[in-house]
N, C-alpha and C positions, 0 to 999 in steps of 0.2 A: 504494500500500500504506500503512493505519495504522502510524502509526510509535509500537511500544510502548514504554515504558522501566522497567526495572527494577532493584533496588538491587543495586550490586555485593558479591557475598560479602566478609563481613570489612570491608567499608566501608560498610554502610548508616546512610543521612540523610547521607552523604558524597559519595558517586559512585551514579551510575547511567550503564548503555548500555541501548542499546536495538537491537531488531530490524533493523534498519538496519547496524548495527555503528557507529551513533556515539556516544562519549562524553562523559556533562558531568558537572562538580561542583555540589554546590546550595548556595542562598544558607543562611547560615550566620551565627550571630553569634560575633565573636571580641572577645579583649581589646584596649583599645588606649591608650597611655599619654597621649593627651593626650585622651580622651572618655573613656575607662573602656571603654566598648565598640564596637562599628562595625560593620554589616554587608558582607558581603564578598559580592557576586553571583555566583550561578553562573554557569558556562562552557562553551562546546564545549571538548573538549581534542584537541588537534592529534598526530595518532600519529607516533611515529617509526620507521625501519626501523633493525635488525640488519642484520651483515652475515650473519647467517646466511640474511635473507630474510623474517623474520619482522616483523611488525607492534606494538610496543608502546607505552603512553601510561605517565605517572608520578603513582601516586597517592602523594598525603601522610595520614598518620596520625600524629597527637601530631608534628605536624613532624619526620617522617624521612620520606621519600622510598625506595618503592619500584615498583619493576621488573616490571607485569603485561603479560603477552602477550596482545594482544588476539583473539587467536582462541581461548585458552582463556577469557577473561571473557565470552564470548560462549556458549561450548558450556556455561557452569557454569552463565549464567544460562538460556537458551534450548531446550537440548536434553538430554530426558531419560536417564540413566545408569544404569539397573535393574543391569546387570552391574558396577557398580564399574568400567570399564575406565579404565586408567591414561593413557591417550594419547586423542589428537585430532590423524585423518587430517584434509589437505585433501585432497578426494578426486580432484579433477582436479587433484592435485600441485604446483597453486599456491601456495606459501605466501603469498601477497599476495592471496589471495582469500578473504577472511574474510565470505563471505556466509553464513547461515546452514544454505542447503541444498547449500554445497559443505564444512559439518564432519560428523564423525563420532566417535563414540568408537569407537577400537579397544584393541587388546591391540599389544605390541610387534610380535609376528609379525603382525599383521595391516596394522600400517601398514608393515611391512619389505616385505610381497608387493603394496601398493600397486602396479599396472602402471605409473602414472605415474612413480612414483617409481622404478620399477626401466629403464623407457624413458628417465628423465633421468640415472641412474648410466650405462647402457650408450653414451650420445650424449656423455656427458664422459669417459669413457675413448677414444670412438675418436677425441675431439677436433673431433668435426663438431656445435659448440656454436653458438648465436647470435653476431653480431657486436656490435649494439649495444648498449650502454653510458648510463649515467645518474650523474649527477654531482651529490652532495648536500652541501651546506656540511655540518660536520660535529655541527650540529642536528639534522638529518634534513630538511631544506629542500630543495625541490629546484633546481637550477640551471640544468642544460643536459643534452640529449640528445645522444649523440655516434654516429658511425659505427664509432668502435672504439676500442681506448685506443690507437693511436698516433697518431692526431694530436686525441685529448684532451689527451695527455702533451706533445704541442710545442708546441698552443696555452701550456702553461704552462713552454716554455721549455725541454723535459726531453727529449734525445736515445731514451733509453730510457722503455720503457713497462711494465718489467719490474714495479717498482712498485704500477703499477695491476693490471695484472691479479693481481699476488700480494694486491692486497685484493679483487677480484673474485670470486675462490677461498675468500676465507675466512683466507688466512695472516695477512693483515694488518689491521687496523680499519679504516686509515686509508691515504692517500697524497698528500703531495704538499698535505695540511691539508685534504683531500676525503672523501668518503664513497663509493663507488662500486659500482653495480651493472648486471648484462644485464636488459636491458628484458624478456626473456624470464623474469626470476623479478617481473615484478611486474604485477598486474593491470591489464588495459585502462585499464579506467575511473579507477582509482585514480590510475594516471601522468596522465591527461586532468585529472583532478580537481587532480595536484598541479602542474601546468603552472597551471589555474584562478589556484590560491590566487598562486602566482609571478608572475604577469602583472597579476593584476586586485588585492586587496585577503588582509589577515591573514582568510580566510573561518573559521577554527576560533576565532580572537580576540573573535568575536564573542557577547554573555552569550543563555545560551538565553531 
């Protein structure tokens, strides 16, 4: 597939993604106190995950830093919105699967009657969840895949695992100076891709 790319709203000649769903910054001239000016090359940027499950990278503007979710930068640039609708289902209830034919625009109720989404509430209520576990320094890097958080929590020494799983949930950010998530909220390829980067070289570090 041609890999499109186009400017990110509210940042363009700054950011662009592309079709693919990945993100760079473009070269750019800035000031700089021992030349007066310097070019700075654009980049892939490296996404990081929420523990809500979600996908986001950090654009700068006039040097402040903020906070876009990558599956909306994707639906804003990518797929058209005639209804105005507020929200963006992932339609096979991944929220780690920010391909463009698994977004959509919906309405609240409409992403609330998501089946997937309502098949993922009714399997966390009766507690018959996935086991495996993913462990991210708390960059969003990834680290190690586990069999479950109790003996992720003893590899680091820690009788209980209560911890983990309360960030697994969502109560907590963080545990234990970790990032932690069920393999089951994040996509295939994605976890493959971020074992890649972990193993082999910084792959997003690299200038488009």
């Amino acid at each position: 597939m041609e890999e499109i790319w186009k400017d990110i709203e509210g940042y363009e000649g700054l950011y662009q993604v592309s079709n693919l769903g990945r993100v760079r910054s473009l070269d750019r001239v800035v000031k700089s106190e021992r030349t007066g000016y310097k070019t700075v090359y654009g980049k892939i940027i490296k996404p990081r995950i929420e523990n809500t499950g979600y996908y986001y990278v950090l654009l700068y503007k006039d040097g402040k830093p903020l906070k876009k979710t990558l599956h909306r930068i994707l639906a804003k640039a990518f797929i058209p919105n005639p209804s105005n609708k507020p929200q963006i289902d992932h339609i096979n209830g991944n929220r780690a699967d920010c391909r463009i034919e698994n977004l959509r625009w919906v309405t609240q109720g409409e992403n609330n009657s998501n089946p997937h989404r309502c098949q993922e509430f009714s399997r966390s209520k009766s507690g018959n969840g996935y086991k495996r576990i993913v462990q991210y320094s708390l960059d969003g890097n990834f680290i190690k895949e586990w069999d479950g958080s109790k003996p992720a929590s003893l590899s680091l020494g820690q009788k209980s695992s209560a911890h983990i799983v309360d960030c697994l949930s969502g109560r907590k950010n963080s545990a234990y100076g970790y990032k932690w998530k069920y393999v089951k909220d994040i996509h295939p390829f994605l976890l493959r891709l971020q074992k890649d980067v972990y193993i082999l070289t910084p792959l997003f570090a690299h200038p488009s």
